[in-house]
ZAMARNU-796945 format. One line per field, with one value per residue (C-alpha): residue number from 1; chain; x, y, z. Coordinates in Angstrom, 3 decimals. Layout:
BEGIN
i <- c(NUM,...)
ch <- c(A,...)
xx <- c(X,...)
yy <- c(Y,...)
zz <- c(Z,...)
# end
This chain:
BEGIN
i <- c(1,2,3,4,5,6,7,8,9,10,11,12,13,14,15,16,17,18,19,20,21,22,23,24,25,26,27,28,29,30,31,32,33,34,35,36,37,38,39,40,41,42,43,44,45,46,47,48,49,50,51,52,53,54,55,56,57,58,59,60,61,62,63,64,65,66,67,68,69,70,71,72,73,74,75,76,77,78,79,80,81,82,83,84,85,86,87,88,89,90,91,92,93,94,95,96,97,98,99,100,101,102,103,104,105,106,107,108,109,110,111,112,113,114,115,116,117,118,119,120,121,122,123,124,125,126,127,128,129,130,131,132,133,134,135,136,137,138,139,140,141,142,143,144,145,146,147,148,149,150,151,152,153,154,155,156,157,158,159,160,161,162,163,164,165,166,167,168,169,170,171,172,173,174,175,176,177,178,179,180,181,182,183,184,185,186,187,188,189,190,191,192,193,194,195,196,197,198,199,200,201,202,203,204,205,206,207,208,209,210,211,212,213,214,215,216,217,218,219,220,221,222,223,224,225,226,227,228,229,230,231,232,233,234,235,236,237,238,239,240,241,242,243,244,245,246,247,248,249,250,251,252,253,254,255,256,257,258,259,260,261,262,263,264)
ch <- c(A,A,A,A,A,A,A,A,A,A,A,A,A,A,A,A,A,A,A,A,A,A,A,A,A,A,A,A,A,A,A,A,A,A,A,A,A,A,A,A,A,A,A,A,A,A,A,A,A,A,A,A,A,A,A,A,A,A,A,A,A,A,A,A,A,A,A,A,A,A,A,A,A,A,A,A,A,A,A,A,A,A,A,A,A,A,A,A,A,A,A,A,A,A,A,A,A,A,A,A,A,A,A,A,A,A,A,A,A,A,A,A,A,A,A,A,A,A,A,A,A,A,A,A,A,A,A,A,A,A,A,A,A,A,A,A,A,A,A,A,A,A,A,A,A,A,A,A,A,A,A,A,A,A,A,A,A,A,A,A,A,A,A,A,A,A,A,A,A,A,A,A,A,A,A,A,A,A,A,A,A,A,A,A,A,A,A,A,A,A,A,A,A,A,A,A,A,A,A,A,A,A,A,A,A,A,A,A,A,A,A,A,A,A,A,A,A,A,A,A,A,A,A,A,A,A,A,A,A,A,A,A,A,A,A,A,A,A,A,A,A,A,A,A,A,A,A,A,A,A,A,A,A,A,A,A,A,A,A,A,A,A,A,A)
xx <- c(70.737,70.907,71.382,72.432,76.213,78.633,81.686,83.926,81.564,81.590,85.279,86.050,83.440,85.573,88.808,87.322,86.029,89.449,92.014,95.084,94.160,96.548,94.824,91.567,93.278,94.657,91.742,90.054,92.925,92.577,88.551,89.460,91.813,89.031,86.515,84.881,85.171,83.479,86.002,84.344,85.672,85.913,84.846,84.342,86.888,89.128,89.829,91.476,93.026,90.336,90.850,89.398,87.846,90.500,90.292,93.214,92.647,95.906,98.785,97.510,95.501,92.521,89.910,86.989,85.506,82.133,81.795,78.213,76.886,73.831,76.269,78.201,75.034,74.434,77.539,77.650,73.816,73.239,74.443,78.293,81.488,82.951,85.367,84.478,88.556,89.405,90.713,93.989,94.589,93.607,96.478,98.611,97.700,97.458,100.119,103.554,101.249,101.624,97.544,94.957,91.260,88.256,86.167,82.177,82.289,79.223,78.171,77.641,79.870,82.373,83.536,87.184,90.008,92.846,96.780,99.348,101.400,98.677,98.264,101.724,102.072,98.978,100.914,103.698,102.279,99.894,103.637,105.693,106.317,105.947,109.433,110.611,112.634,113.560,113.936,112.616,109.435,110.903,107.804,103.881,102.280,98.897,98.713,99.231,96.579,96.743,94.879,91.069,91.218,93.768,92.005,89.353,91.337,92.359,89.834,87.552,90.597,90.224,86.158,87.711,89.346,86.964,87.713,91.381,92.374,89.718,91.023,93.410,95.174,96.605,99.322,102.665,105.711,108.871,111.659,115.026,116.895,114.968,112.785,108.726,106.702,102.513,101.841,99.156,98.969,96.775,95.687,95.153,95.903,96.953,100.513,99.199,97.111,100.078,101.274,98.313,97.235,100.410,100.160,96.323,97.712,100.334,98.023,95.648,98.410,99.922,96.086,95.367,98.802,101.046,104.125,103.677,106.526,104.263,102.685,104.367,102.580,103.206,100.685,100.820,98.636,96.141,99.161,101.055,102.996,102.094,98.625,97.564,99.417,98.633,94.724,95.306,97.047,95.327,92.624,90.821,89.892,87.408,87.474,84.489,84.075,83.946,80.280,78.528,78.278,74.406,73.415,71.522,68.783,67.631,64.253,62.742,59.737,56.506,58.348,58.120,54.466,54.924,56.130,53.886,54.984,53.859,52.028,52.770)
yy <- c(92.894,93.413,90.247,91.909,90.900,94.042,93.831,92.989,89.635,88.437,89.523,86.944,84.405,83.822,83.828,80.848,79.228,78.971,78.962,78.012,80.852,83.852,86.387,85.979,86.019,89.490,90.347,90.779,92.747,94.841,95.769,95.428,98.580,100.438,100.050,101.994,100.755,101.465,100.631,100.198,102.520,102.367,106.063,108.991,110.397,113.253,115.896,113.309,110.722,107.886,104.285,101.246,98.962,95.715,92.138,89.419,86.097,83.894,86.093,88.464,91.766,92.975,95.463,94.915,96.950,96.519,97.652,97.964,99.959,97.967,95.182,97.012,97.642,93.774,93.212,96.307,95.416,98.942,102.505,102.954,105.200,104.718,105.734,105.410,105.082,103.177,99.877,101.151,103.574,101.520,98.432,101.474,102.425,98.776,97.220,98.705,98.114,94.358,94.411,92.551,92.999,91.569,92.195,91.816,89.724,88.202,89.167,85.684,83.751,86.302,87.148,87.534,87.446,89.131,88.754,91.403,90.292,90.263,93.892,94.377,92.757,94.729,98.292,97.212,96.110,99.656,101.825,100.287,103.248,102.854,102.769,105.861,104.770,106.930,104.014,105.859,104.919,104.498,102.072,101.501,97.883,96.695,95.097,91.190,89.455,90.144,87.868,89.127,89.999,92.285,94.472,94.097,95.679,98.170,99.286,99.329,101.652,103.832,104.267,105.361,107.905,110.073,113.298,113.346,112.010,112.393,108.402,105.929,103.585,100.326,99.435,97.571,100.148,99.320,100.964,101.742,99.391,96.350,95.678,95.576,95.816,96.960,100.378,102.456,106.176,108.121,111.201,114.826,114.277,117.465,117.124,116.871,113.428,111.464,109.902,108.713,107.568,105.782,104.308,103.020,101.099,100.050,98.625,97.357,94.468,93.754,92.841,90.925,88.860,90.684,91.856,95.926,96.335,94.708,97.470,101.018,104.299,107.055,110.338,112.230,115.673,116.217,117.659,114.378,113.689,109.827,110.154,109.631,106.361,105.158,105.891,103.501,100.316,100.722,99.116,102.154,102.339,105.009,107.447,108.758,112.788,113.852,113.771,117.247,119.049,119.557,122.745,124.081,127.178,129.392,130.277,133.286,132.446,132.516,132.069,128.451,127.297,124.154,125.448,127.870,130.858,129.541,132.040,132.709)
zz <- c(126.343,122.756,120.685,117.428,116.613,116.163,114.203,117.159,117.414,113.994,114.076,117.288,115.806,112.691,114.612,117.259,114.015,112.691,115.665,113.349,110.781,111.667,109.427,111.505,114.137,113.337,111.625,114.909,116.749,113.719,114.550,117.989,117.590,115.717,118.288,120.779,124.072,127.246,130.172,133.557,136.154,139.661,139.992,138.194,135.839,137.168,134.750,132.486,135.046,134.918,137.920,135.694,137.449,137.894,139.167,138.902,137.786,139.144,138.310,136.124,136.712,134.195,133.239,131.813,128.630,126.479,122.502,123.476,126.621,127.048,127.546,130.084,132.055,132.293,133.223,136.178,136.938,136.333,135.834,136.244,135.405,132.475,129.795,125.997,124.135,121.432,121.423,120.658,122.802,125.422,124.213,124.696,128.115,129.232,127.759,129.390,132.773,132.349,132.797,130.284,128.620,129.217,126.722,126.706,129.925,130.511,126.779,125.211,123.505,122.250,125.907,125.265,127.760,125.840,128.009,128.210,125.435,123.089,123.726,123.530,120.275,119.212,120.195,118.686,115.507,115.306,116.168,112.871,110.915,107.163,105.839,103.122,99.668,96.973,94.147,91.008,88.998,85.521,84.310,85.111,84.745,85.251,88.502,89.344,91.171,95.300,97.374,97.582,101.206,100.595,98.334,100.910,103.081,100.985,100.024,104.212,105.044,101.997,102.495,106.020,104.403,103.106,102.330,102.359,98.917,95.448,94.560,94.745,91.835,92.323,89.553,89.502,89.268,87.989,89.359,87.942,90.455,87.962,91.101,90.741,93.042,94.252,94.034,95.315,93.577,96.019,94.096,95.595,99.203,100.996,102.774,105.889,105.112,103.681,106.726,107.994,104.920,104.540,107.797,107.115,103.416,106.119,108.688,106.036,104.677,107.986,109.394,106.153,107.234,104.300,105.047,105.193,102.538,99.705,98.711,98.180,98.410,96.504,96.529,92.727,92.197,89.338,87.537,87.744,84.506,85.177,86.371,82.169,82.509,86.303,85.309,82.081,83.410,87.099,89.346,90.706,94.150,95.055,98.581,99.288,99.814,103.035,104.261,104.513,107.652,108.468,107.747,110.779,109.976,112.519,111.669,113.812,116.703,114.894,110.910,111.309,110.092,111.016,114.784,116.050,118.782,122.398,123.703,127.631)
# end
């Protein structure tokens, strides 16, 4: 079994080294959500219905899932169905069942049983919408300081993001109602990427234990009347292009020096 930590262990690690320190603690319901998991089946998948595998312990029911399918195949003592789904889509499917997570049973020290309600709280806290306001911008600021691991945050979900927005600018707006408040200017995301985008900045502050409405989001064009200003006073926060697909060439049998025509 492989003894190299994955994010989901150093993720539970700081959490049990600091039990009273909420953003830890959500800190690792956050990677849990982003994870890969294999859940153990009791049979093969059906077309798309899949049986998990479940045991109770006293009143409550479980199944049992592994970010690592080496560990799975310690825990099963060899091969076995399976489903790979993310963490939260799994909280989804689990948590209106009443039924809990296991996770890396039999893995080491980060075995993890996880209860129904902290699933539930888990869906609940990955379904709150961003809320919409139509305050108008009427002034940009440089921004105040934000606690480090929010940028942090900020700016794992953005790297995530590659490819659907050329940059992002944090600032301080102040709107014509006298309030002030964080402001992320996401430049030249298409239509189609502002909701999840929104919904990452969202995620982002509630996991770093910030309340979601900190921080508004507001997505400007490269023809932005305030983009001159927002690029002045702001803290830049890069997204990465989207990687390039690999380009595959088909070379003709017998072209190839380096692969030879077998000869029948």
């Amino acid at each position: 079994m492989t003894d190299t930590q994955t994010p989901l262990d150093r993720a539970f690690l700081a959490m049990d080294a600091a039990p009273e320190d909420d953003a830890a603690r959500a800190r690792y319901y956050e990677v849990l959500a982003d994870t890969e998991l294999f859940l153990v089946l009791r049979e093969e998948p059906t077309g798309d219905q899949i049986a998990p595998d479940v045991f109770d312990l006293g009143d409550q029911t479980f199944v049992v899932a592994f970010d690592d399918e080496e560990r799975m195949g310690h825990f099963t003592g060899g091969p076995a169905p399976y489903a790979a789904i993310s963490g939260r889509v799994l909280a989804g499917m689990l948590a209106p069942q009443g039924v809990g997570l296991g996770i890396n049973l039999e893995a080491g020290p980060t075995s993890f049983l996880i209860p129904p309600e902290a699933l539930q709280w888990l869906v609940d806290t990955l379904g709150a919408a961003p809320q919409q306001a139509q305050a108008r911008v009427v002034a940009i600021h440089a921004p105040g300081k934000l606690p480090q691991k929010v940028l942090d945050a900020l700016a794992e979900r953005l790297t995530r993001a590659a490819g659907l927005a050329q940059a992002a600018f944090l600032v301080e707006a102040e709107y014509d109602s006298g309030a002030r408040a964080h402001m992320l200017a996401v430049l030249g995301a298409e239509d189609r990427a502002h909701a999840p985008l929104a919904k990452s900045v969202s995620e982002a502050l509630t996991f770093s234990g910030i309340e979601a409405g900190a921080l508004d989001v507001v997505f400007i064009g490269a023809d932005d009347p305030r983009l001159p200003t927002i690029e002045a006073f702001g803290m830049r926060l890069d997204i990465p292009p989207a990687p390039e697909q690999p380009r595959v060439e088909r070379v003709a049998p017998g072209m190839d020096p380096d692969k030879p025509p077998k000869l029948r």
